[in-house]
C-alpha positions as YAML, in Angstrom:
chain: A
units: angstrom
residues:
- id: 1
  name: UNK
  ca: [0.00, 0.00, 0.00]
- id: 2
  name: UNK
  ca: [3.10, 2.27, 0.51]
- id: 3
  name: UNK
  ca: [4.46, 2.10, -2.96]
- id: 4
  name: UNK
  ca: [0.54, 2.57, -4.59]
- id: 5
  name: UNK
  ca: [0.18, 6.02, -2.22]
- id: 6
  name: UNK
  ca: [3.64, 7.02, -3.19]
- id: 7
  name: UNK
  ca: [2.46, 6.76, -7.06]
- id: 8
  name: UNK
  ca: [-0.42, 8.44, -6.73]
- id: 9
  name: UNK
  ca: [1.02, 11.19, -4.67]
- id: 10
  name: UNK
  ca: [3.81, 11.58, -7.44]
- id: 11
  name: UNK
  ca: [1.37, 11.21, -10.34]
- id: 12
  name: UNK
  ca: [-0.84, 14.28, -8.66]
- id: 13
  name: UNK
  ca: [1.51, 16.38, -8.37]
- id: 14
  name: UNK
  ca: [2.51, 15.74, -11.97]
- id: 15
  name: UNK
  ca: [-1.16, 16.05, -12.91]
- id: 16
  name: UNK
  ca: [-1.38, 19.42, -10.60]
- id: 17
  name: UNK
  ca: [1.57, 20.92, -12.16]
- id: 18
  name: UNK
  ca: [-0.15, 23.16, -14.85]
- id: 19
  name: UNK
  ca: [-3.00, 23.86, -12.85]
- id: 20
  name: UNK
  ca: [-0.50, 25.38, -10.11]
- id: 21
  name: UNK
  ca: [1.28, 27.35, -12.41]
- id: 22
  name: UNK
  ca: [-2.14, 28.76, -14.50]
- id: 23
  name: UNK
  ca: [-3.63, 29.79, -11.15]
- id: 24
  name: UNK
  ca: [-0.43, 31.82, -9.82]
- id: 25
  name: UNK
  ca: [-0.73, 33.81, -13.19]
- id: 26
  name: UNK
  ca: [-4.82, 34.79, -12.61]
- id: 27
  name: UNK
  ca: [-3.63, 34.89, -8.67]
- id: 28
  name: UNK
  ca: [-2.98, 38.78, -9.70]
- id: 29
  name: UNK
  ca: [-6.30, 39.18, -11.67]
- id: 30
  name: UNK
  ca: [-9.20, 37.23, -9.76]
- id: 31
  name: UNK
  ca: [-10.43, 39.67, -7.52]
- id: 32
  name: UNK
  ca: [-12.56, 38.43, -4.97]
- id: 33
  name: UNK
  ca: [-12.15, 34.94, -5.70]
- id: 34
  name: UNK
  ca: [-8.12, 34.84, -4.40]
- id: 35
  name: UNK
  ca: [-9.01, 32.50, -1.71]
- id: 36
  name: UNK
  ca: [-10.61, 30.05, -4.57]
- id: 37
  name: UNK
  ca: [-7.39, 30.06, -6.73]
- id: 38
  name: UNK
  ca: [-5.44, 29.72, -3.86]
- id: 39
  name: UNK
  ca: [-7.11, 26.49, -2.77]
- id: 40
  name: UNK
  ca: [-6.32, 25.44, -6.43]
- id: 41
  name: UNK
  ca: [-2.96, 26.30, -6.47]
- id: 42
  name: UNK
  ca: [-2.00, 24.19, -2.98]
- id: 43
  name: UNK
  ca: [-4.05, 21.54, -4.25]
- id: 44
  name: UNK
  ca: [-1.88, 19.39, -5.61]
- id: 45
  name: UNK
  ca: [1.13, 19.69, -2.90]
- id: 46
  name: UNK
  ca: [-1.19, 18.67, -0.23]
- id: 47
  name: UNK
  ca: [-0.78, 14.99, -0.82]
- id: 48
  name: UNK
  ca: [3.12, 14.97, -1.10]
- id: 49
  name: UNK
  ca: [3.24, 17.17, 2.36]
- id: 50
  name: UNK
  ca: [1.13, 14.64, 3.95]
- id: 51
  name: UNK
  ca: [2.99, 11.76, 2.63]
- id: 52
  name: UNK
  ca: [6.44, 13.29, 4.36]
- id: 53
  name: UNK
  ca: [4.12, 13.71, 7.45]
- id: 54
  name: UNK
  ca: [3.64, 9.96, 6.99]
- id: 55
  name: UNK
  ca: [7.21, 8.95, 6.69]
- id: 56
  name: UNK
  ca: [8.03, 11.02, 9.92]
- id: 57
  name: UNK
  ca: [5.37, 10.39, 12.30]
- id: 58
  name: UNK
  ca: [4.07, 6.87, 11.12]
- id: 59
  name: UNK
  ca: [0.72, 7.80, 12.91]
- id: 60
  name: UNK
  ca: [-1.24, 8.43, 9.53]
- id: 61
  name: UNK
  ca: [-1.85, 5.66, 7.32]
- id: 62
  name: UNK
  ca: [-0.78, 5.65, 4.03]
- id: 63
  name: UNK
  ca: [-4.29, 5.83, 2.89]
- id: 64
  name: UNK
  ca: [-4.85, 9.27, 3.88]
- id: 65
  name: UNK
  ca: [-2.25, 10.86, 1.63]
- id: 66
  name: UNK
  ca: [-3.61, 8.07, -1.20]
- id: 67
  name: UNK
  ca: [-6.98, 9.45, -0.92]
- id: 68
  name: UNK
  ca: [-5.94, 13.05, -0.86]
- id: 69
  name: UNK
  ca: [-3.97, 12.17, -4.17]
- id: 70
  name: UNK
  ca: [-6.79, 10.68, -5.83]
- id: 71
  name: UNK
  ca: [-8.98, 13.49, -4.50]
- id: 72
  name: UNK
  ca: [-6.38, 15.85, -5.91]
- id: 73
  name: UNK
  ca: [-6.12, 14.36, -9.33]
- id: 74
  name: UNK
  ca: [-10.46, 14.73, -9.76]
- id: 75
  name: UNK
  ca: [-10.11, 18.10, -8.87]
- id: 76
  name: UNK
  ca: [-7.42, 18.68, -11.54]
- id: 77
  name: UNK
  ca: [-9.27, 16.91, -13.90]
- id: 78
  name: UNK
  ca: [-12.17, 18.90, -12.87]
- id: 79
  name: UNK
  ca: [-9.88, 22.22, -13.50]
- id: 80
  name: UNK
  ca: [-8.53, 21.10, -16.74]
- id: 81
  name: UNK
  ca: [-12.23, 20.24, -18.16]
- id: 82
  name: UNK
  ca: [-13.40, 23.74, -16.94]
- id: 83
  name: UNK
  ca: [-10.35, 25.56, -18.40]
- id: 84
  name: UNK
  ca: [-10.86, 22.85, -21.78]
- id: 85
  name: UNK
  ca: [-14.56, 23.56, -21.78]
- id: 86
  name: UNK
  ca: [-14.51, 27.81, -21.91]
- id: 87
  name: UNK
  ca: [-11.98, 28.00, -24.23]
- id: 88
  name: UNK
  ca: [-13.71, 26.17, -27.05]
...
């Protein structure tokens, strides 16, 4: 199970890659919706901080930082359908 939450924890933060860098450039334009961009910018690190939190503590499972990976990876699909779908 350690190896498959490393994976996906590597895979979405390759996945989240873009989506960080696209929101730090509308970070400067998006008004009132900062907070939102900033929750999709950190997105995709939160898995690979909670893996090392893993690794140190050994309380957590590694199903939490899994799960927060796969979560991660919808939501960047989500983003990249969005972002796909408005400029068509």
């Amino acid at each position: 199970m350690r190896f498959t939450a490393t994976l996906l924890v590597w895979l979405a933060l390759a996945a989240g890659l873009l989506q960080a860098v696209i929101c730090i450039i509308y970070l400067s334009s998006s008004g009132w919706a900062i907070p939102l961009v900033m929750v999709f910018m950190l997105l995709p690190i939160v898995p690979l901080v909670l893996m090392h939190e893993v690794t140190r503590w050994r309380r957590m499972s590694p199903v939490v930082p899994a799960s927060a990976a796969l979560l991660s990876i919808a939501v960047s699909g989500g983003f990249y359908w969005e972002l796909f779908a408005r400029m068509r």
